[in-house]
C-alpha positions in Angstrom: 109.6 145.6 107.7 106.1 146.7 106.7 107.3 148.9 103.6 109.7 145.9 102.8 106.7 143.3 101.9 104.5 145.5 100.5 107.4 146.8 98.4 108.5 143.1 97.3 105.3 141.6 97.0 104.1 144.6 94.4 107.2 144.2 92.6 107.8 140.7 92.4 104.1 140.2 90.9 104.6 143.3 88.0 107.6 141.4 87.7 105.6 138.7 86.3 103.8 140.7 84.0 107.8 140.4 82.1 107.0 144.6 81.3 110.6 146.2 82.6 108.8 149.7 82.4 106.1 148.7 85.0 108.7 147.6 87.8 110.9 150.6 86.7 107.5 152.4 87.5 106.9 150.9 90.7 110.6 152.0 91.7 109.9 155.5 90.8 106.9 155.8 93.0 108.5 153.8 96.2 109.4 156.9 97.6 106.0 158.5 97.6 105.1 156.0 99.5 107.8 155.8 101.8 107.4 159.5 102.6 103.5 158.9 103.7 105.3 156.0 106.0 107.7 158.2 107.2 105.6 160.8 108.5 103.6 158.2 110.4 106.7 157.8 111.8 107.2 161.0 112.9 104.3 160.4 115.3 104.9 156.6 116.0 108.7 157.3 116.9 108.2 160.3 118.5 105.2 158.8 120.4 107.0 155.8 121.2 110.1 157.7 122.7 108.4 160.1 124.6 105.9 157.4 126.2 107.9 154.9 127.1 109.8 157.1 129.5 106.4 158.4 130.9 105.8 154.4 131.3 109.3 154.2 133.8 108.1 157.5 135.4 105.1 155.9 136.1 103.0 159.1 134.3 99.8 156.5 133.2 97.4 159.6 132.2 100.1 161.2 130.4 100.7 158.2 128.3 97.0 158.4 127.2 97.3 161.9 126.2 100.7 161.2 124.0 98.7 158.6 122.3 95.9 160.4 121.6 97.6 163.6 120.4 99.4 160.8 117.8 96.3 159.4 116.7 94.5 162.6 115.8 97.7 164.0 114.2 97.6 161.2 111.7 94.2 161.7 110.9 95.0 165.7 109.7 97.8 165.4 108.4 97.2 162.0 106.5 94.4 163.7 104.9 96.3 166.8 104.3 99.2 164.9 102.6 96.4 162.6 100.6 95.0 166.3 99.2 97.9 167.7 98.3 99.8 164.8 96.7 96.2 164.2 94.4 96.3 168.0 93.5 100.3 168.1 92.5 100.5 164.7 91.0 101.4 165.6 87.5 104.3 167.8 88.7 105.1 165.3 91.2 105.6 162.5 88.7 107.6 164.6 85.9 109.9 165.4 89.3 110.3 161.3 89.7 112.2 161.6 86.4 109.1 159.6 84.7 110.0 158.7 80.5 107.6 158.3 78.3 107.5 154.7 78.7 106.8 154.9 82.3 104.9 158.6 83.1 101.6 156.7 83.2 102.1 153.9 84.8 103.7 156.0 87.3 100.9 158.3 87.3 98.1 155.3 87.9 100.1 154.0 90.2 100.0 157.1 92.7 96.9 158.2 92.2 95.6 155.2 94.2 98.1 155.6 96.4 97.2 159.1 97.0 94.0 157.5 99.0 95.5 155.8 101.6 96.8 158.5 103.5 95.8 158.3 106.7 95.5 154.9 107.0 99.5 154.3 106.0 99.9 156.8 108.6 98.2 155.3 111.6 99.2 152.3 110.3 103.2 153.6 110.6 102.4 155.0 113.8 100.8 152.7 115.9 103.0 149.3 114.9 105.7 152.0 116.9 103.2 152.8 119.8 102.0 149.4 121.0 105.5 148.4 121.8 105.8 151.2 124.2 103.3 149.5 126.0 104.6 146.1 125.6 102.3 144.4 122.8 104.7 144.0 120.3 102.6 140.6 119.0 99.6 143.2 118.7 102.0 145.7 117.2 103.1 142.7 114.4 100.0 142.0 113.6 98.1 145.1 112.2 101.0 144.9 109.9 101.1 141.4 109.2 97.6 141.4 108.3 97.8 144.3 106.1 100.9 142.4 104.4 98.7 138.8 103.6 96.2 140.8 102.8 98.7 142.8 100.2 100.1 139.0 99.3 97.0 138.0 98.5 95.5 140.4 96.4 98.3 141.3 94.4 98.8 138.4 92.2 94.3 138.2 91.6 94.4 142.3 91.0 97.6 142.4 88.8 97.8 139.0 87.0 93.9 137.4 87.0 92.2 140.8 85.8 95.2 142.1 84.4 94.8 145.5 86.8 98.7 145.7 86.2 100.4 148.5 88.7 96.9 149.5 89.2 96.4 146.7 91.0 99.9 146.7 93.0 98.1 150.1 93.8 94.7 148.6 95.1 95.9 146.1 97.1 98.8 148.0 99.2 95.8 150.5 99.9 93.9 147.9 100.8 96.2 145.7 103.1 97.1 149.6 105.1 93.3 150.3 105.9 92.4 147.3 107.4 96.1 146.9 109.3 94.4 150.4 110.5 91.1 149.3 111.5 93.2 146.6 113.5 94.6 148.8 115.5 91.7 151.2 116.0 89.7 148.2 116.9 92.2 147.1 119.5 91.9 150.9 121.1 88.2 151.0 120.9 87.6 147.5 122.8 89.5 149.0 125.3 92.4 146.6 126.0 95.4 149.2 126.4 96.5 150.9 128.6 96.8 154.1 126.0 93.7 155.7 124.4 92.8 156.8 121.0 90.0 158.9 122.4 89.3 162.7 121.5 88.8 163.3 125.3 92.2 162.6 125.7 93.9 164.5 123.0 95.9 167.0 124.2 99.6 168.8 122.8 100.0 171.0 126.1 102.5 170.1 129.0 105.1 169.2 126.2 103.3 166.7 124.3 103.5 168.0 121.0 107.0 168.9 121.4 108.3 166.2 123.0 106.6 163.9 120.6 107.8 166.0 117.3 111.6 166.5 118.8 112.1 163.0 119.0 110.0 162.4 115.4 110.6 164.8 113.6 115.0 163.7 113.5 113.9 160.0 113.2 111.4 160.6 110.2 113.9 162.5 108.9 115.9 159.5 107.8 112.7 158.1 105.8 112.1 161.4 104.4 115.8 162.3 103.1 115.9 158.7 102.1 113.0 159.2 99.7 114.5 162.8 98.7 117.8 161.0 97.7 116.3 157.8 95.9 113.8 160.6 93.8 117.4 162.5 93.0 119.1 159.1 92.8 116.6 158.1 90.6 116.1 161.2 88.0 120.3 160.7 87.8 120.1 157.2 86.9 116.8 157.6 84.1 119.7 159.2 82.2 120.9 155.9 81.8 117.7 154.8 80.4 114.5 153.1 81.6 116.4 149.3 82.3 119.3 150.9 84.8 116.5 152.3 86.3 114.3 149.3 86.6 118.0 147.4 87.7 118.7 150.2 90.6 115.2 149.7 91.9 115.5 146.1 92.4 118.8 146.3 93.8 118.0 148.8 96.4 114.7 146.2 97.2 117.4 143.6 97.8 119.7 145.9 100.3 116.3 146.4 101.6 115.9 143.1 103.1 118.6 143.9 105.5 118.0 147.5 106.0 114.4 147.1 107.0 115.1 144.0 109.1 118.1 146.0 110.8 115.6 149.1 111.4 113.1 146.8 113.1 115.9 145.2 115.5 116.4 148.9 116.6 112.6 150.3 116.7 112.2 147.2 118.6 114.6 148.0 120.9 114.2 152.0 121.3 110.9 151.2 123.8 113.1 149.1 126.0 116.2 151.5 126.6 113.4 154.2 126.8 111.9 152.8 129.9 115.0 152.0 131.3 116.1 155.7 131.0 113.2 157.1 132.6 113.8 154.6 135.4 117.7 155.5 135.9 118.1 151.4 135.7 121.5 151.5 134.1 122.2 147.6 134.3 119.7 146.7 132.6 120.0 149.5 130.1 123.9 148.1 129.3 122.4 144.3 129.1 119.9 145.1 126.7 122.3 147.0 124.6 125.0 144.5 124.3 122.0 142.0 123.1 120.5 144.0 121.1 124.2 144.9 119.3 124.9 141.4 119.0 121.9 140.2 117.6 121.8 143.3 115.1 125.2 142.5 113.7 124.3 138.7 113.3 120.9 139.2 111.2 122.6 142.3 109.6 125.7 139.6 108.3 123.3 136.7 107.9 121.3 138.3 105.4 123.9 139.9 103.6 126.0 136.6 102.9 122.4 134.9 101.6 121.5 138.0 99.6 124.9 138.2 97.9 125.2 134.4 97.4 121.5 134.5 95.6 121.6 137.6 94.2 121.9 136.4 90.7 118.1 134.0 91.7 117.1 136.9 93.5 117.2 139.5 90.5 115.7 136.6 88.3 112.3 136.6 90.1 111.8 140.0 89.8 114.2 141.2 86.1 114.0 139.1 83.1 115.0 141.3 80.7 118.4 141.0 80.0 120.3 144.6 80.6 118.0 145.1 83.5 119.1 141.6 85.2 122.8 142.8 84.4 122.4 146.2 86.0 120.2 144.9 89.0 123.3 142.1 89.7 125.8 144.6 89.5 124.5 147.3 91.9 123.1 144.9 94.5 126.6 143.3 94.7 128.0 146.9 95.5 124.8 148.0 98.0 125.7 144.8 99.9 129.1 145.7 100.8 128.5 147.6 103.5 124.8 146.0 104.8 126.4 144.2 107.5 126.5 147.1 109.9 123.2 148.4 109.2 121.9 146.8 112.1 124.8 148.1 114.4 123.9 151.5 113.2 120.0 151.2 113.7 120.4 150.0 116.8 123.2 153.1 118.3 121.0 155.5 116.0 117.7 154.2 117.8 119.3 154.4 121.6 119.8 158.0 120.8 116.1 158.7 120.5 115.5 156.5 123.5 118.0 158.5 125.3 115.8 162.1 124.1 118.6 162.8 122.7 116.9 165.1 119.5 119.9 167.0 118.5 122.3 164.2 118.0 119.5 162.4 116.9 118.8 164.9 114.2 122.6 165.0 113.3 122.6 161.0 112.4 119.5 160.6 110.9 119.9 163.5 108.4 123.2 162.4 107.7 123.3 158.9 106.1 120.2 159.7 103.7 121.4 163.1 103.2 124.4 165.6 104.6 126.2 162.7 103.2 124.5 160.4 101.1 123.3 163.3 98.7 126.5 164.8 97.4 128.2 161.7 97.2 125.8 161.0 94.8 127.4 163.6 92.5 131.0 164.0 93.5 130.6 159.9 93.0 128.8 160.1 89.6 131.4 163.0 88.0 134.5 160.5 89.1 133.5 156.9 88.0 129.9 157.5 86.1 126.5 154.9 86.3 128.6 152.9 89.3 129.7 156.1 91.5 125.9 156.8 91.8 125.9 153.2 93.3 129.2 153.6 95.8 127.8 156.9 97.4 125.6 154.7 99.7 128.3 152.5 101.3 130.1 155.4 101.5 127.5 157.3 103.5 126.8 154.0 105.3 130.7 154.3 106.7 130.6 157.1 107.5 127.2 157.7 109.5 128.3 154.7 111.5 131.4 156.0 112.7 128.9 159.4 113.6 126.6 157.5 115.3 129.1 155.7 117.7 131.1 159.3 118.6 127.6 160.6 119.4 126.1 158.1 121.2 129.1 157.4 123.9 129.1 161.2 124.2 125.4 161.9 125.4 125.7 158.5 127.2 128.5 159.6 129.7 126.4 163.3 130.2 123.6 161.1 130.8 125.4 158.9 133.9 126.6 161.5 135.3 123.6 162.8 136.1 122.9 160.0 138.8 
């Protein structure tokens, strides 16, 4: 949900500039930033998994330790990442498939960007974490005030002093460091029942691993999702500069479900976690039926609104003629299959709340890549501009169907256990 506002607020306010090579710009460096997010992740679902059963084991000090190790992990390797993204950039933007008309735009854009690395990261991380301990409110609001903030500033940085994607820049990395602070406030003061402190920190007695075997599969899917948009992306700037401003408001469109379905299943992951750990099977099946139900409902809901607007959608963000037409046209085909993303977020989630890491690698590598990624080109070589479209509802199909076979697999190994 986070990545989904700042994503729409930055594009909907270039989008008012009326300059089709500053949102194509923005969608060229969306999966920079999605890959800082997703490494947060790595820690934040890792962390959440692997605490949460602590939680139903009743292992209190552990917990601490878990969180801990996450915090400081984010730290080093937010810093690392913000390094070496500011010392690679100008290969890294040629590989985004960057024209002329949109290399430095693209170029200011992530340079900004580049700062906020260990701030997206904590900021990834711990909106997962606090759930584990149940403060999801808490967890909502380091990332809703690090989303008004974004609201705010966008339309005074990018319109009133006319900072353009400079601005979009300045006021995401503004909106993730204090969503940060929040939560490294709300550690400090000492109201959880987790630490943040460096007495704590610890990756011995399978910390690290138990954090980064459950992570490192879910972050996958964030990661291999930002591989295949850069590849889908390069593919589609052969079409020119206005399909590639069109794709990268379509895709913002399907992401109104997709990140919506994805936080119906993070949401859930903490709850099924405890109720592993604890062996309390009941509950565990009562939760799941709700949590399916629910999922399917948003996951449908949205779709039918999106596809009904899409056309008033498009035109808040596209005024350009061709890149309204191609923005129409690939939504429409993106949304065909968005009304199971929240079934499959929620079965792909239950597998990490399980522990399951294997299967959970398997179906988070798959949709965003094992599958996604060469239907990208068998799609392209049969029907062209629209087959690099299909390949996601494709992949969609197919991971879900996956995702189901694995999960009532490890489900029965895990009852029989009892």
């Amino acid at each position: 949900m986070n990545v989904l506002v700042y994503n729409l607020a930055d594009t909907f306010f270039i989008g008012q500039t009326h300059n089709p090579f500053q949102v194509a710009a923005i969608s060229l460096a969306t999966p920079v930033f999605l890959i800082f997010m997703s490494i947060g992740n790595v820690f934040g679902i890792g962390g959440t998994s692997v605490i949460s059963r602590a939680l139903g084991e009743g292992k209190k000090e552990y917990t601490k330790k878990v969180c801990s190790f996450c915090f400081w992990s984010c730290v080093v390797v937010g810093i690392i990442i913000s390094i070496a993204f500011l010392i690679f950039l100008d290969k890294i933007v040629v590989a985004l498939g960057a024209s002329n008309e949109t290399l430095q735009f693209t170029k200011d854009y992530l340079t900004i960007i580049a700062f906020s690395g260990p701030f997206v990261l904590i900021t990834s991380c711990y909106s997962n974490i606090l759930r584990a301990e149940g403060q999801a409110t808490k967890a909502m609001m380091g990332q809703i005030i690090g989303n008004v903030l974004n609201i705010i500033l966008d339309p005074l940085l990018i319109l009133s002093l006319n900072f353009d994607v400079k601005g979009a820049a300045i006021a995401t990395v503004i909106g993730n460091v204090v969503g940060a602070l929040y939560y490294i406030i709300y550690f400090v003061n000492g109201k959880s029942i987790l630490s943040i402190s460096i007495k704590n920190y610890s990756y011995r007695n399978k910390i690290a691993s138990g954090v980064l075997s459950i992570g490192i599969p879910a972050a996958l899917a964030s990661v291999l999702m930002s591989v295949s948009q850069i590849i889908m992306n390069s593919m589609m700037a052969e079409y020119g500069d206005m399909a590639l401003a069109g794709v990268g408001v379509a895709m913002k469109i399907t992401m109104i479900t997709g990140m919506l379905s994805m936080g119906i299943g993070q949401g859930v992951q903490p709850l099924l976690g405890y109720c592993t750990g604890a062996m309390n099977w009941n509950r565990y099946h009562g939760i799941m039926r709700f949590s399916l139900v629910l999922a399917f409902i948003v996951s449908a809901v949205l779709t039918m609104l999106c596809y009904l607007f899409v056309n008033q959608i498009v035109g808040i963000f596209l005024t350009e003629r061709s890149a309204f037409a191609y923005a129409v046209r690939f939504a429409k085909i993106l949304l065909t299959t968005s009304t199971f993303f929240g079934v499959f977020f929620v079965f792909a989630n239950a597998l990490q709340a399980m522990g399951a890491a294997t299967s959970s690698l398997i179906v988070n590598i798959s949709r965003q890549g094992l599958i996604y990624i060469p239907s990208l080109f068998v799609l392209r070589a049969i029907i062209g501009i629209n087959g690099l479209m299909w390949a996601q509802p494709v992949a969609d199909v197919l991971s879900l169907i996956l995702a189901i076979s694995l999960y009532f697999g490890i489900f029965k190994r895990k009852k029989s256990l009892m």
